[in-house]
PAVEX-905862 format. One record per residue (C-alpha): residue number from 0; x, y, z. Coordinates in steps of 0.5 Angstrom, whole numbers, plus 500, padded with zeros to 3 digits. Layout:
// residues N
+------+-----+-----+-----+
! resi !  px !  py !  pz !
+------+-----+-----+-----+
!  NUM !   X !   Y !   Z !
...
+------+-----+-----+-----+
***
This chain:
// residues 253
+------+-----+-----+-----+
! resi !  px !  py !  pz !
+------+-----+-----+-----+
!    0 ! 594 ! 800 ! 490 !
!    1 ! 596 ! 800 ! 483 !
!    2 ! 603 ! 797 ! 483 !
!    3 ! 601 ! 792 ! 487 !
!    4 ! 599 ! 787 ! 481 !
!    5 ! 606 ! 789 ! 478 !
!    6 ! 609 ! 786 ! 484 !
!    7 ! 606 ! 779 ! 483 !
!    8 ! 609 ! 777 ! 475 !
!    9 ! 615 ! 781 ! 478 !
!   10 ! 617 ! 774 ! 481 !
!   11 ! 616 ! 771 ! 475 !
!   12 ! 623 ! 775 ! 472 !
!   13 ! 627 ! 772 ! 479 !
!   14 ! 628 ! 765 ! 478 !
!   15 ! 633 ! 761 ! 475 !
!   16 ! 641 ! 759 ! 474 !
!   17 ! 646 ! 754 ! 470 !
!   18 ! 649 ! 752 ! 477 !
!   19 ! 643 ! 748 ! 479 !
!   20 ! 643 ! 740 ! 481 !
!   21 ! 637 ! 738 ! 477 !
!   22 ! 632 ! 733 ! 479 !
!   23 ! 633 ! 727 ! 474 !
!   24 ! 626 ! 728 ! 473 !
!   25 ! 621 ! 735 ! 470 !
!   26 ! 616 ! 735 ! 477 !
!   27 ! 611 ! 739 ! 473 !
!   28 ! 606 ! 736 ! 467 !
!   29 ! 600 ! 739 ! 463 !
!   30 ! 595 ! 739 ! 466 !
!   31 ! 598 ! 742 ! 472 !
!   32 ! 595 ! 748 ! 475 !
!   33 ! 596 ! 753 ! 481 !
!   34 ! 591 ! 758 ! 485 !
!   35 ! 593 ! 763 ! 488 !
!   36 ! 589 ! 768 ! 493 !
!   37 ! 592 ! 776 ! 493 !
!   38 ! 592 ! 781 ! 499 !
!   39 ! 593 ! 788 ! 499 !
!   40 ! 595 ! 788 ! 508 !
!   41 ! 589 ! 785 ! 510 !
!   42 ! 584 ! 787 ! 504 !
!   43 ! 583 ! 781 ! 498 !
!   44 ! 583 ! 784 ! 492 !
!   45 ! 584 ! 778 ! 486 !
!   46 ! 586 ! 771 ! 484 !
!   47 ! 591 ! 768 ! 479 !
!   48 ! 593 ! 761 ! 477 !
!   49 ! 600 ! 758 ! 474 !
!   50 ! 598 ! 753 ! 469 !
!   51 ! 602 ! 749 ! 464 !
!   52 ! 598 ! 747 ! 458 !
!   53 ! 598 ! 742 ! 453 !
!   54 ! 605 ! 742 ! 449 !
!   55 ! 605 ! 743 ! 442 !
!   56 ! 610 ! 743 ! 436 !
!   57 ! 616 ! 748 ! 435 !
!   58 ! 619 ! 745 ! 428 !
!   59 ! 619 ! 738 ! 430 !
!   60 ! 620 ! 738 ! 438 !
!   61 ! 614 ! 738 ! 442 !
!   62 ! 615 ! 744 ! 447 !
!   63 ! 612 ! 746 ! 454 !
!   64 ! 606 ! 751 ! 454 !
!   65 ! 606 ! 755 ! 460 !
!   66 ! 600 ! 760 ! 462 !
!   67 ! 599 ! 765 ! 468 !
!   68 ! 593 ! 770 ! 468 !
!   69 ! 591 ! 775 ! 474 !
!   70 ! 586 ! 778 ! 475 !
!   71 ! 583 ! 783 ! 481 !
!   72 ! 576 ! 781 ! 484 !
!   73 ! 569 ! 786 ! 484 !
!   74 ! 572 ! 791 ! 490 !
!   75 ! 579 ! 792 ! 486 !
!   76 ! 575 ! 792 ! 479 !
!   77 ! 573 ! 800 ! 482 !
!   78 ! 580 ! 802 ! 483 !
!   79 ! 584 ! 798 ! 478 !
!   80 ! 581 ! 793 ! 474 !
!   81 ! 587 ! 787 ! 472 !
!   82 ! 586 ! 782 ! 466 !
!   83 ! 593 ! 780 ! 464 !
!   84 ! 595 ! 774 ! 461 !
!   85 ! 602 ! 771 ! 460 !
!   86 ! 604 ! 766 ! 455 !
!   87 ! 611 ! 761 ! 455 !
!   88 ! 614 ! 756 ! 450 !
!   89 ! 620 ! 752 ! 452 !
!   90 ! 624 ! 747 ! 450 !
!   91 ! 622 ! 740 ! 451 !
!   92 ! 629 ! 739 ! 455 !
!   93 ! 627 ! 745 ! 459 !
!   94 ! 633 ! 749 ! 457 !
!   95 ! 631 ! 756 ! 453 !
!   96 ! 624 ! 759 ! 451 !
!   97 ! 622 ! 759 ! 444 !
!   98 ! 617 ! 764 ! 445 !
!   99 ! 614 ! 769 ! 450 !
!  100 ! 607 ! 774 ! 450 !
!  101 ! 604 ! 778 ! 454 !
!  102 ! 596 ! 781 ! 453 !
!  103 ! 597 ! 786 ! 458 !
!  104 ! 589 ! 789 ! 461 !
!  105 ! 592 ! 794 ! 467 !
!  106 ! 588 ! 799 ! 469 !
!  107 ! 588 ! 804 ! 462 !
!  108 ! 594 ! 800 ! 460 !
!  109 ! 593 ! 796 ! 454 !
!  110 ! 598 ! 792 ! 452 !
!  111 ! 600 ! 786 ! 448 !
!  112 ! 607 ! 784 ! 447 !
!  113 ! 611 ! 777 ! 443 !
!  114 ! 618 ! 775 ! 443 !
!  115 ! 621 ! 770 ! 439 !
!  116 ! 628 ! 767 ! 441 !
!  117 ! 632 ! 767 ! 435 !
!  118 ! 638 ! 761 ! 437 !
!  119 ! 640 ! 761 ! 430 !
!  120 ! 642 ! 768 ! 429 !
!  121 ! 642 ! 768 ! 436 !
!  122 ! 638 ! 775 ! 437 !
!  123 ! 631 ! 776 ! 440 !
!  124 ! 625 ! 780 ! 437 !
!  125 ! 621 ! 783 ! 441 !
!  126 ! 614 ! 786 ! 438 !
!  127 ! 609 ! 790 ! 441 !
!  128 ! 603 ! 793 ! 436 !
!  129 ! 604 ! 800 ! 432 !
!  130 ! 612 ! 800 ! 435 !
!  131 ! 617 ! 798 ! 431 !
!  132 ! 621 ! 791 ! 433 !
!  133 ! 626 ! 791 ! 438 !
!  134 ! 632 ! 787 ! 437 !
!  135 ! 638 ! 784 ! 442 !
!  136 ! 644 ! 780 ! 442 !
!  137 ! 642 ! 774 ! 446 !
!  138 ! 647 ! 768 ! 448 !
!  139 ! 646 ! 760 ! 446 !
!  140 ! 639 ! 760 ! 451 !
!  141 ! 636 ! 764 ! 456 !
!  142 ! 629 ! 764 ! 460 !
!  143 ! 623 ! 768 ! 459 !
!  144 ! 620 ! 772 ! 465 !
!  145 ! 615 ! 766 ! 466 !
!  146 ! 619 ! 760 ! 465 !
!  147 ! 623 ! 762 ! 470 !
!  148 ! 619 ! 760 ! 476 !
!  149 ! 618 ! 753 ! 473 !
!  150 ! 626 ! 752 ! 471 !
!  151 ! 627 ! 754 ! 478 !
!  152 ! 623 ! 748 ! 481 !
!  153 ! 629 ! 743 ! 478 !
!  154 ! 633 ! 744 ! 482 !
!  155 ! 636 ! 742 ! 489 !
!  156 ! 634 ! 748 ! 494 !
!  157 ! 639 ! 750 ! 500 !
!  158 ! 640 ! 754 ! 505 !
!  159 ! 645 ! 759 ! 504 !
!  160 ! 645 ! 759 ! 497 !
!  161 ! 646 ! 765 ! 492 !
!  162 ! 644 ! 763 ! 485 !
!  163 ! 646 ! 767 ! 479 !
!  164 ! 640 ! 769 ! 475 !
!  165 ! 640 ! 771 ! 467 !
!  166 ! 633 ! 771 ! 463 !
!  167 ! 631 ! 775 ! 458 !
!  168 ! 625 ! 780 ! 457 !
!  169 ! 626 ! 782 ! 449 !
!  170 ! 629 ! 787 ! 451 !
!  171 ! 634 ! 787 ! 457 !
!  172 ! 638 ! 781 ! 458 !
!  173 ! 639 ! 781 ! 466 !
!  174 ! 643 ! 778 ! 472 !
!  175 ! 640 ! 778 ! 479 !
!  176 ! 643 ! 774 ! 486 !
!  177 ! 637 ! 770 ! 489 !
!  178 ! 639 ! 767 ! 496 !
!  179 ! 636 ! 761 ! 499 !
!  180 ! 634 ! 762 ! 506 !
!  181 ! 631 ! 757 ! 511 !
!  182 ! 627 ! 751 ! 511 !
!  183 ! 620 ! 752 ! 514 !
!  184 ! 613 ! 752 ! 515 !
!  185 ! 608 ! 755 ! 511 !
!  186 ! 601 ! 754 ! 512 !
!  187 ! 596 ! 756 ! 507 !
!  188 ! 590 ! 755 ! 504 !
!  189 ! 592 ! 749 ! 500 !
!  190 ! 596 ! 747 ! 506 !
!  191 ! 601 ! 746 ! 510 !
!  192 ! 609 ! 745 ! 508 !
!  193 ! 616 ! 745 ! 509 !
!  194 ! 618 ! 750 ! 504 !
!  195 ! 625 ! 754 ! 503 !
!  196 ! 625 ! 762 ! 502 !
!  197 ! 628 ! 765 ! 496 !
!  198 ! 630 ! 772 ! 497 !
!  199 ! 633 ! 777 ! 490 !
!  200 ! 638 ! 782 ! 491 !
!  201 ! 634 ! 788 ! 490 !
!  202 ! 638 ! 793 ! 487 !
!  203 ! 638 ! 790 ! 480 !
!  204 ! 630 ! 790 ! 480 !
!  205 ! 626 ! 796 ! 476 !
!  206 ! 619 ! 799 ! 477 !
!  207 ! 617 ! 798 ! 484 !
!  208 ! 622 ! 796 ! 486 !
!  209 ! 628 ! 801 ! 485 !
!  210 ! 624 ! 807 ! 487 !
!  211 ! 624 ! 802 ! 495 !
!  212 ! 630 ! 802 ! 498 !
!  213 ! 627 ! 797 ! 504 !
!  214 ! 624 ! 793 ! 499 !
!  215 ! 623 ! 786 ! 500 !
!  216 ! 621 ! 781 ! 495 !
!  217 ! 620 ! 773 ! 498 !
!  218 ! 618 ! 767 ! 494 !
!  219 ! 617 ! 760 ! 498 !
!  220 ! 618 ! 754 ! 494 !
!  221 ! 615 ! 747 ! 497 !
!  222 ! 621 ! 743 ! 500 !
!  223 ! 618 ! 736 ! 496 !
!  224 ! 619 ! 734 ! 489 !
!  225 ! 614 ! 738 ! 486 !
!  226 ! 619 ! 745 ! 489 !
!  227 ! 611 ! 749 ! 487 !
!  228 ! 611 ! 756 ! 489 !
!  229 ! 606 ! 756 ! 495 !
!  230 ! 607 ! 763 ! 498 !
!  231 ! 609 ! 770 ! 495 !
!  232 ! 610 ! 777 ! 499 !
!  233 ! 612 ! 783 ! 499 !
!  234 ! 614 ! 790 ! 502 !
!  235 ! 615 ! 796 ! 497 !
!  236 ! 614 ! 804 ! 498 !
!  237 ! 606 ! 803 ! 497 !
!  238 ! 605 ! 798 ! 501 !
!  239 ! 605 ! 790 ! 503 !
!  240 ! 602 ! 784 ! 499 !
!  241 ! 601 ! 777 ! 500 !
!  242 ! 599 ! 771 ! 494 !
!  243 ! 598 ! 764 ! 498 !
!  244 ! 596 ! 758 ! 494 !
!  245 ! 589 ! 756 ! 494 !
!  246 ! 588 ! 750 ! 491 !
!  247 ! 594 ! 745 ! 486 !
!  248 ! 589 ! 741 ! 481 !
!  249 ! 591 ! 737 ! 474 !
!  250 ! 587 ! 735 ! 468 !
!  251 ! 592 ! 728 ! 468 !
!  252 ! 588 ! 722 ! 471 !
+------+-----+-----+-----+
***
C-alpha cells in the first residue's frame, strides 16, 4: 500500500507540451479548488485537493500560486501515514515555472525540497536540507511536476493525440509520449462529464512505474472550458487505485 500515495502526484509530471492549440483565455483563477476522494481497490484510504492560490510578485510580474496536498485518512494513518504538500509558482503568461517545493511527510519519510528556475543563467538549483545543491542546464522554459496538470488544461484535446512532453524536477529533465484517447462519460462524485482519457507512455516513468511492465496510468480532463482533471486511475505491480473528484469550489464571488 505505501507506493500508492506515490502514484497520485505522478500525474502531476505528465502533462504538457509546446504543440498544443490554447485556449484564448486561463480556464483557471485563484480561488479555484479541487477535491479528490482516494481508493485503494475498493478501501478508501485518503483526500487531496488542487488548488490555486492568490498570486503573488516575482521581481515585477505577478505569478500563479499552485498548491496540491494529500493526505491519508484514520484507517491508512496506521499502515502509512500521508502529510505531503507540493507548491508551484509560474509565470503570469503561464509559460515556465519560477520556483517549485515540496514538504514531503510519508510514512518514515521527511523530506523538504525547493527548486528555483535560473532563465537567466539558464540553469535550475535544486535543494534539499543537509544535501549539497543540485545544479542542471535547463532550456528558455520548462514545467515543474505540479504545474503540468494545469498547463495541460490550455490546450484542445483530441482523440488520438501524442503530445511530447518535457518538464522538469531540478534534477532531470524529461520527455514522455501522452496519447489522448476517447471522449466519454464519467461519472463521479461531483458529477457527471464528458471527458477525455489521457494515456503516458510508461517506459520513461520511474519508481513504480518502471518496475510494472503492465502498468497503466490514465487521467481523464473535462471536455468543457475548464479542461479539470475529474478522474486518476491506476494499475501498477502492487495493486490499482482511483482518485474522483468530489467537489470544485472557488473563493471568487
Amino acid at each position: 500500500m505505501p507506493r500508492f500515495f506515490l502514484v497520485f502526484p505522478a500525474f502531476c509530471i505528465l502533462f504538457s507540451t509546446y504543440k498544443l492549440s490554447f485556449a484564448s483565455k486561463i480556464p483557471f483563477e485563484p480561488g479555484e479548488r479541487l477535491e479528490y476522494s482516494m481508493k485503494w481497490g475498493f478501501i478508501p484510504v485518503g483526500h487531496a485537493t488542487l488548488e490555486v492560490l492568490t498570486k503573488k510578485k516575482e521581481g515585477r510580474e505577478s505569478c500563479y500560486v499552485l498548491f496540491f496536498s494529500v493526505r491519508t485518512n484514520a484507517f491508512a494513518d496506521k499502515i502509512y501515514k500521508v502529510r505531503t504538500e507540493i507548491k508551484s509558482v509560474v509565470n503570469s503568461a503561464f509559460t515556465r515555472s519560477i520556483s517549485y517545493s515540496k514538504k514531503q511527510r510519508e510514512g518514515n519519510t521527511q523530506r523538504d525540497i525547493e527548486v528555483k528556475f535560473d532563465y537567466q543563467n539558464s540553469k535550475s538549483v535544486y535543494k534539499e536540507k543537509n544535501k549539497d545543491p543540485i545544479s542542471i542546464k535547463i532550456p528558455d522554459r520548462v514545467f515543474d511536476p505540479l504545474s503540468i496538470a494545469y498547463f495541460f488544461r490550455l490546450g484542445t484535446l483530441r482523440t488520438g493525440q501524442a503530445t511530447r512532453i518535457p518538464t522538469c524536477d531540478g534534477k532531470k529533465i524529461k520527455e514522455i509520449i501522452v496519447t489522448t484517447g476517447n471522449r466519454e462519460r464519467v461519472k463521479v462524485p461531483a458529477g457527471s462529464f464528458y471527458a477525455y482519457s489521457t494515456l503516458p507512455e510508461m517506459k520513461n516513468l520511474s519508481g513504480v512505474f518502471k518496475k510494472s511492465p503492465d502498468g497503466i496510468l490514465k487521467v481523464w480532463y473535462s471536455d468543457d472550458s475548464r479542461k479539470i482533471p475529474i478522474k486518476i486511475s491506476s494499475k501498477v505491480i502492487i495493486g490499482s487505485f482511483t482518485a474522483r473528484l468530489e467537489k470544485i469550489s472557488s473563493s471568487i464571488k
